[in-house]
Backbone bond lengths (Angstrom), bond angles and torsions (degrees), N, CA, C in turn:
res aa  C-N    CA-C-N  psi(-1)  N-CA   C-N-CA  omega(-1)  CA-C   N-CA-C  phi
1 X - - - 1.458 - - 1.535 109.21 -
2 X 1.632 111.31 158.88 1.603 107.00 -160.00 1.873 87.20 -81.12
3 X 1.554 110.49 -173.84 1.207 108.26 154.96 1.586 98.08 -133.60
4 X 1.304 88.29 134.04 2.013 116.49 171.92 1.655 97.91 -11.66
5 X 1.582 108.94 138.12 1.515 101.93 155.98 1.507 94.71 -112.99
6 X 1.563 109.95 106.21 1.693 104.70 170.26 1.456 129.88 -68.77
7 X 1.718 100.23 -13.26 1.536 113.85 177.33 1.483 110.51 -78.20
8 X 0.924 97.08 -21.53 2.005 101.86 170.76 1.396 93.63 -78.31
9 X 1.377 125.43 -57.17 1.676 111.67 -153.48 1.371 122.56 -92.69
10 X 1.927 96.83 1.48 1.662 103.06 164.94 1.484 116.36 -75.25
11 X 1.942 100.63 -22.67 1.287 102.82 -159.87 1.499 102.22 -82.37
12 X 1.332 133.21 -15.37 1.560 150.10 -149.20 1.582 85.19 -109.66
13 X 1.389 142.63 -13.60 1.431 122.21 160.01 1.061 104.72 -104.12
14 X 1.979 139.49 -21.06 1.397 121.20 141.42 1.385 117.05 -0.36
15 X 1.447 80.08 -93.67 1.916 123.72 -165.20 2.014 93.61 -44.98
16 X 1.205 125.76 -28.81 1.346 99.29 -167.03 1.405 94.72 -111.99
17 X 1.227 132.02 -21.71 1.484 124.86 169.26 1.717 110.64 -63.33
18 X 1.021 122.30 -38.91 1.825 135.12 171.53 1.603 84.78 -46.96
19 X 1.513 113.93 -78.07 1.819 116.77 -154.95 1.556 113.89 -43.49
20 X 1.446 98.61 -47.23 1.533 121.88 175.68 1.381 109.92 -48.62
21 X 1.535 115.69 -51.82 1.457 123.93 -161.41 1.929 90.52 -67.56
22 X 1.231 125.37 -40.24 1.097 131.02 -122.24 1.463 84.54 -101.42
23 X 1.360 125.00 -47.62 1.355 123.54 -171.95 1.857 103.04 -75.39
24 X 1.560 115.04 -51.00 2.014 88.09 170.25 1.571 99.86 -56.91
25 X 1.353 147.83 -16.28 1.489 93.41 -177.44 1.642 111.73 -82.22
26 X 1.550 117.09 -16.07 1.785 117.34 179.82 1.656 93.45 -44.58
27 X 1.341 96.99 -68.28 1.339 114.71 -173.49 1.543 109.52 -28.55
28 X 1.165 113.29 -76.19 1.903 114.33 -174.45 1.710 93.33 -44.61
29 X 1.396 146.74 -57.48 1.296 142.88 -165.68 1.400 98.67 -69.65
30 X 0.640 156.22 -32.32 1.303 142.17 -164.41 1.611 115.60 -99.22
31 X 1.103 96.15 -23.66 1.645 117.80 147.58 1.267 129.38 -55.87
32 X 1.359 87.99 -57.21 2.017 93.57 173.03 1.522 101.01 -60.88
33 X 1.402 117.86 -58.59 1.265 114.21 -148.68 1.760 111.47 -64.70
34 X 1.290 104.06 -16.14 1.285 123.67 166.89 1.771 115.47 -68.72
35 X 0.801 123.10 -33.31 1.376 140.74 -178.56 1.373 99.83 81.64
36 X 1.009 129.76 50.34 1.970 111.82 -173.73 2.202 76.63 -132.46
37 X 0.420 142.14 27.23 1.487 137.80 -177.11 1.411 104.18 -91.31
38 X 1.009 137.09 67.93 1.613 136.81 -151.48 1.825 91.29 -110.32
39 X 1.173 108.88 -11.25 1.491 119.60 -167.48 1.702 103.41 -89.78
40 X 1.712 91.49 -55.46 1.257 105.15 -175.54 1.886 131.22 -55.82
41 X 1.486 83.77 -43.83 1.285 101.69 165.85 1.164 126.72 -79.02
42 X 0.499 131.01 -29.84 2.328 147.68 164.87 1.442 89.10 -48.83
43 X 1.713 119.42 -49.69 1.569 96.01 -165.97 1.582 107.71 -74.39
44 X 1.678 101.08 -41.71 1.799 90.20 -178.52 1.649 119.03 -65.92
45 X 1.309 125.52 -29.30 1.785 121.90 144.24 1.462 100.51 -38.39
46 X 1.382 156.64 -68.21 1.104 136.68 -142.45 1.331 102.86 -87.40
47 X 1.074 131.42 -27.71 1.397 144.33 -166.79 1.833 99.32 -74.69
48 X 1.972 121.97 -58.92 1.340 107.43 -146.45 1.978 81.30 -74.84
49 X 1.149 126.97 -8.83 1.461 138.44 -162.51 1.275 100.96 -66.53
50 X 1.186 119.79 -67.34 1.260 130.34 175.15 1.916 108.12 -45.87
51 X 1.399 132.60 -51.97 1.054 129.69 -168.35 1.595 108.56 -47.71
């Protein structure tokens, strides 16, 4: 029987946590640029607020 390559299958939740990360941020921009981001922006208002 084979044994597991975990270095392949750490790298394959890399690779899909990156894609994941990568597509909400299109998402938040394209939002903004839309102006309907009422979500998006509320957090960066809450965020410079807090500073």
């Amino acid at each position: 029987m084979a044994k597991p390559n975990y270095a392949f299958e750490k790298r394959q939740r890399e690779l899909a946590k990156k894609k994941k990360k990568e597509e909400k941020k299109q998402q938040k921009a394209r939002a903004q640029e839309s102006g309907t981001a009422e979500s998006a922006s509320g957090e960066a208002d809450n965020e410079t607020a807090a500073s």
